[in-house]
Structure formats: structure tokens, C-alpha cells
Phi, psi and omega in degrees: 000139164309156156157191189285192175271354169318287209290351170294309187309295194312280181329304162325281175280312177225078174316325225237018163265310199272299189296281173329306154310334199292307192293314174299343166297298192300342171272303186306290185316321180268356186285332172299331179275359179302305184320303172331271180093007207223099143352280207305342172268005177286142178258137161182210191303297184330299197242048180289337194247084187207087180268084195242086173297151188237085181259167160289194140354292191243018153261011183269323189284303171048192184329313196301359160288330190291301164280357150309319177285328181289304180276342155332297192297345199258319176292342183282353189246326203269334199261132159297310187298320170305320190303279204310320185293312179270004167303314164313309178316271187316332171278342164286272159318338183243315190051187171343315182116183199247085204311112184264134169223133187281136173229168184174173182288325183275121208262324154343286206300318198286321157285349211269299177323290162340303209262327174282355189292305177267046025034323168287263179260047161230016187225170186266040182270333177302347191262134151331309194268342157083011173303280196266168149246168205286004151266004144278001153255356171288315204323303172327330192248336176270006166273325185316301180320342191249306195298313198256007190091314154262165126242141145224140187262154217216121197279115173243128176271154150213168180270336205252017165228190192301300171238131192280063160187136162223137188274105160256133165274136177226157182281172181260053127293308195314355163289110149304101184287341170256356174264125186203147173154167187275161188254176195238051183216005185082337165313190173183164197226130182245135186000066181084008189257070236278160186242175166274160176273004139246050125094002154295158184269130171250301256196149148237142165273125170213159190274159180276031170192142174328143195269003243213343183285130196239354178225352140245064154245138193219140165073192189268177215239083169247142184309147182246172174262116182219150190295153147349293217291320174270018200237139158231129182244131200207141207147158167317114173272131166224002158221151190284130191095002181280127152309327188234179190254162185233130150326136179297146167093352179318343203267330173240006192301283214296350154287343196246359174278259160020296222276301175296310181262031158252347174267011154273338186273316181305324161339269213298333159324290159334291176330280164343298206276300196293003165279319175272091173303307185221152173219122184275090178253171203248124151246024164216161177243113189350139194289312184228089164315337186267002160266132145333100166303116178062011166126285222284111186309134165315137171276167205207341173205131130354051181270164143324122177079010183279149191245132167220140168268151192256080167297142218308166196061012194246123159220141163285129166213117158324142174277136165220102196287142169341126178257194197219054180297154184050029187282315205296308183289001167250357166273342186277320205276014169256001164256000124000281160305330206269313163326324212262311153326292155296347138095020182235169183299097169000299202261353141313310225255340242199313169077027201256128156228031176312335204227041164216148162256198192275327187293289161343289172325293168341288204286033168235325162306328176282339172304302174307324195284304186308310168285342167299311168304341165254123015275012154276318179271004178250333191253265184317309214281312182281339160280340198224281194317306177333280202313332181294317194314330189288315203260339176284001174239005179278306204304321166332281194318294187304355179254021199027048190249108163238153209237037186313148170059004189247112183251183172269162133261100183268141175252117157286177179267187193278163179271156201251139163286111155312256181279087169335298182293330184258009126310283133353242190334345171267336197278349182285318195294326177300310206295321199268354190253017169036039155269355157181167176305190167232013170274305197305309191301321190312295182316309181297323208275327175130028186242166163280139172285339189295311200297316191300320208259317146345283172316297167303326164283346175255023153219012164262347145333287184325277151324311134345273172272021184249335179075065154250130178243136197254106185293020156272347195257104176298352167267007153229000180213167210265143154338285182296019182093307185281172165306131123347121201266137160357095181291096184289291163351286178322306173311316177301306195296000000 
């Protein structure tokens, strides 16, 4: 029997001693997992390769980011489903983008603010690179956030424009990853991220050039020092202390890696199978092989309607190639997984909507709706709009603008009505039943309420003085279809 050397002795000297100990041990074991009380915490056959290190955060991650970011990016270029999942993510969460309209008591200051805002940030002057505008630099920066797990956005003053401030994006390669470590100021620095010796982030180290550039890289590749104060590094959190960010999906890349070559491998099966129709074989054996019998050509093609006489000693046996049964139900229930890994809709994912009705559709869609808002409201907006907000009224001030007291409201854009008629209506019924506004409901479909209501008095003015009545306008027509009825009493005065 195993055991230390006591239990060898005992078996040796007194087996029916050894058998006894033998026994109390395995009643101790088990009474500790009785204490356990967690299946999932029991030691035994089940969870002998069941490796749960109790590391933190960014040591759980340690080296494996890098190849976590590297194979994100490679399944996002090479698998249609990696594409399509974060493409979802992003067109959902940013869509158009996410509107900022600045407010405040002063209401001057708060227009002076708009206007230099959409000035800014609706034009590509806001970009480094001069590509985009910031809401075609949020789409840029929450795809980074899914496909590589992190962005850092990078504060640049200039002197030679209009307005002194542009966003450069940088990928989180530009993080030095090998610097860690304790600081001789009591700080520390975690894989390029430097903290205070009460744990703030002051500074990040990053190279001047991708580390990953293979056609203008020149010189040596050493991490620069750039304050906190000019960096916004944003990703997902999902544990308290992580420093660096993980890929959306990280959780299914290797399913989905799986997922692709097994549907390569039935490919190229199909392929396989559909090159051999028939096989002509001899049953008996040819006098002179390199002759024809009687003439008659070997068949070498198929056609619709062929008739073939056999010369003797000539037989046919059809091909019956592999089928690939159950391919479809076990791939649908690994896109399944791969959804769910990525936090989007099957059918989203998949563009498959066979098997949903509107009820089925709804709940699921309302489900999808609740993770777009918390990461628009967990991620994007107090990581990346704020913080721009911040550094776009410091540049204010240096362009002589000041914008004391003016804060945003971000408008995500709207969410799309499954059922429109049965929406509407419910959102006329709240608003009149005074369970919310008609600023709010504006604000859910993704619109300004100032503008739309603006807009709305300057057309019904309009009408007005065109003397057009609409059956849309409730100060001229009825629920029900009729006219409005006449205030004969106003009309007297």
C-alpha cells in the first residue's frame, strides 16, 4: 500500500493496525469535504487535472496577454464569427455615437460650450491622424477595448491649430510589458503601468513606435515615461486590481479556433467525397489491359441520360461517400457557446432566425440591451467621454474659452424598436400617465429633446401660417380622428 514510512511499518508489522489507520484517514477526508460542503471543492478523480492557482489579477494574466491579444486579432481577421461578434458589440454600444450636449446654470456659457464642442468633435480635427471624428474615434477605441482588451488614448496640445487638443490612439502594444517591478520612492510599476506608493496611477511607460512595426522601425525600442495626467487607458474590469485589460471573448478563443477547423475539416470532406462519382472495375482479368474489348471506350464522364453498354468483364459500383450527420446540431450548439462567450445574441451572431418568434426575440433583445448599457455606462462613457470632456474644456481655457460649470449629458444613440406600434404606445402611455418625460423618452430614441422640440415649434408655426391641420397635431385633432372642439367663450372675447 502507499503511504509514508509509519504506514509501511504498520502493514509490515501489524496489517490489521495499518487497515485501521487506513480507515480513519479516509473517514477524516471525508468528513473534511463534508465541512466543504462544494461539490466543485472536493479532491478526488473528477477534479484531479482541475488546476486553480489562487493568483491575483495580473498575475493570472502574467505573460498569456500578449497571446491572448495576438490570437484575438488573428481569429478577428481570419473566422467570420470573431469578426461578426465584435462588430456587433460595437455597432451596438457606439452605433453613430454617443452625443454629448453640454449644460449648465449659465445657459450662454453652456451654448458658447456646444458650439465649440461640435466644432471639435464632429469634425476630424479632434483626431490625430485626421481620419475620424470623436464618434468615429469612440467606434476605434471600444473595438480596441473588445478585439485587443485594452486602448490607450494619448492627450496631444498642439500650437498650429485652431483648437489645442487632438486624441491619438495607440494600441496597448505600446505598453511595456516587461516593466515591473517595486520602485525605490515606495511606488511600483506593473506591466508598464507605474502606481504611487498609495496606489495610484501616476505615469505609464510606453515606446515611441509599435513594437510589432516591421517596416519603419529604426533604433532601439526603449519605453518612455508619460505622466497619468496625459494618458487614458480603459478596458474592462472584471476584477478588483487588474491593471491591464483581457479580450472580449477570451473565454471561447480556443472554441472557436476548434469551431473553424472542424468546419474545414467536413469542407474539404465534401470536397473529397464529391470527386468520386463511380468506380469501373474488372471482374474478370484482362487479356491485354492496354485494349479496349470490342472497341468500346472506358466511361470517364457521367452525363444526365446516359445509356452505356459494358463491355464484358466490365462492372459499376457507385460511390458512397461519408455523410456528415448531426454537423449542423453540433455546430449550432458551439455557436451557442461562442455567443455567450462574447456576451451577443446567437442570432446576432449568426444572422440565424429560424427558430425565434417576437416574444422569444423581445426577451432576448431586452437582455442584449441591458449588456449594451453597462458597457456604455461602465466603460465608455466614465472611461473615455468624461475624461475627453475634461481635457477638451482644459484646451478651452487655453483657446479663451471659459467653460466653468458646463457639464455634458451623453445621448447614446437609440435603441431599434422590435415593434414600433406597440412601443410608441407604450412609451405615449407612460409619458401621460406620468411615469417619465418627454425629454427622457426623446433622449432613449438617441435624439436632443432641445433640438427635436425646437424644431417641433417651428413647424408647427409653420403650419400655422400655412393654415394646415394634421392628424398628428393634438391641438387640432382628437385621439379619435374629429377636429378639436371649438372654445366658443375665447372666440366671444
Amino acid at each position: 500500500m502507499a503511504g509514508n514510512f509509519i504506514d509501511r511499518f504498520f502493514s509490515y508489522v501489524s496489517p490489521e493496525r495499518a487497515l485501521k489507520r487506513e480507515r480513519y484517514r479516509l473517514a477524516l477526508t471525508a468528513a473534511q469535504d463534508g465541512v466543504r460542503r462544494f461539490d466543485a471543492a472536493s479532491r478526488g478523480r473528477r477534479t484531479a487535472s482541475w488546476i486553480a492557482p489562487s493568483t491575483d489579477a495580473n498575475s493570472a494574466q502574467g505573460s498569456s496577454l500578449v497571446t491572448l491579444r495576438n490570437r484575438s486579432r488573428d481569429l478577428t481577421r481570419n473566422d467570420g464569427f470573431a469578426q461578426k461578434a465584435v462588430q456587433v458589440l460595437v455597432e451596438n454600444v457606439v452605433g453613430t455615437g454617443i452625443l454629448a450636449k453640454p449644460q449648465g446654470k449659465a445657459t450662454g456659457r453652456a451654448r458658447l460650450a456646444s458650439d465649440a464642442w461640435k466644432a471639435w468633435a464632429e469634425s476630424t480635427a479632434c483626431d490625430f491622424d485626421g481620419n475620424l471624428d470623436f464618434y468615429g474615434l469612440q467606434a476605434l477605441i471600444f473595438r480596441e477595448i473588445v478585439e485587443s482588451g485594452e486602448v490607450l488614448i494619448r492627450k496631444i496640445r498642439t500650437d498650429n491649430a485652431e483648437f489645442p487638443l487632438k486624441l491619438q490612439i495607440l494600441e496597448a502594444d505600446y505598453l511595456d510589458e516587461t516593466k515591473s517591478g517595486r520602485l525605490d520612492t515606495g511606488g511600483y510599476i506593473v506591466q508598464g503601468v507605474e502606481f504611487s506608493a498609495q496606489g495610484e496611477r501616476v505615469a505609464y511607460w510606453l515606446f515611441p513606435s509599435h513594437p510589432g512595426d516591421t517596416l519603419l522601425k529604426s533604433g532601439g525600442m526603449t519605453s518612455k515615461r508619460f505622466p497619468a495626467s496625459e494618458i487614458i487607458h480603459r478596458f474592462r474590469q472584471d476584477r478588483a486590481g487588474q491593471v491591464r485589460g483581457v479580450p472580449f471573448g477570451a473565454s471561447v478563443f480556443l472554441l472557436l479556433k476548434d469551431a473553424q477547423e472542424w468546419a474545414e475539416i467536413h469542407l474539404i470532406r465534401a470536397k473529397i467525397a464529391a470527386c468520386w462519382s463511380l468506380f469501373v472495375y474488372d471482374t474478370e482479368a484482362p487479356i491485354d489491359p492496354s485494349s479496349s474489348v470490342g472497341g468500346a471506350l472506358p466511361i470517364d464522364k457521367v452525363e444526365p441520360g446516359l445509356i452505356e453498354y459494358l463491355p464484358p468483364g466490365k462492372d459499376i459500383k457507385f460511390a458512397s461517400p461519408p455523410g456528415v450527420e448531426g454537423y449542423s446540431e453540433f455546430t449550432r450548439d458551439i455557436l451557442h457557446r461562442i455567443a455567450a462567450g462574447f456576451g451577443v445574441p446567437f442570432e446576432s451572431l449568426t444572422g440565424d432566425f429560424s427558430q425565434v418568434n417576437f416574444s422569444s426575440g423581445r426577451m432576448g433583445w431586452i437582455e442584449f440591451q441591458r449588456n449594451i448599457e453597462s458597457l456604455r455606462w461602465r466603460v465608455l462613457i466614465p472611461g473615455v467621454c468624461d475624461p475627453v470632456w475634461n481635457w477638451f474644456t482644459e484646451a478651452a481655457l487655453l483657446a479663451g474659452l471659459r467653460l466653468d460649470g458646463v457639464k455634458p449629458l451623453w445621448t447614446p444613440p437609440r435603441r431599434e424598436m422590435i415593434d414600433p406600434s406597440k412601443e410608441i404606445t407604450a412609451q405615449i402611455t407612460a409619458i401621460r400617465g406620468g411615469l417619465t418625460t418627454l425629454s427622457e423618452v426623446i433622449r432613449g430614441n438617441g435624439y436632443d429633446p432641445a433640438e427635436v422640440l425646437k424644431e417641433r415649434a417651428e413647424d408647427d408655426a409653420l403650419l400655422e401660417k400655412l393654415g394646415i391641420a394634421l392628424d398628428s397635431d393634438p391641438r387640432k385633432t382628437m385621439k379619435t380622428g374629429g377636429f378639436q372642439p371649438v372654445n366658443t367663450q375665447d372666440q366671444t372675447q
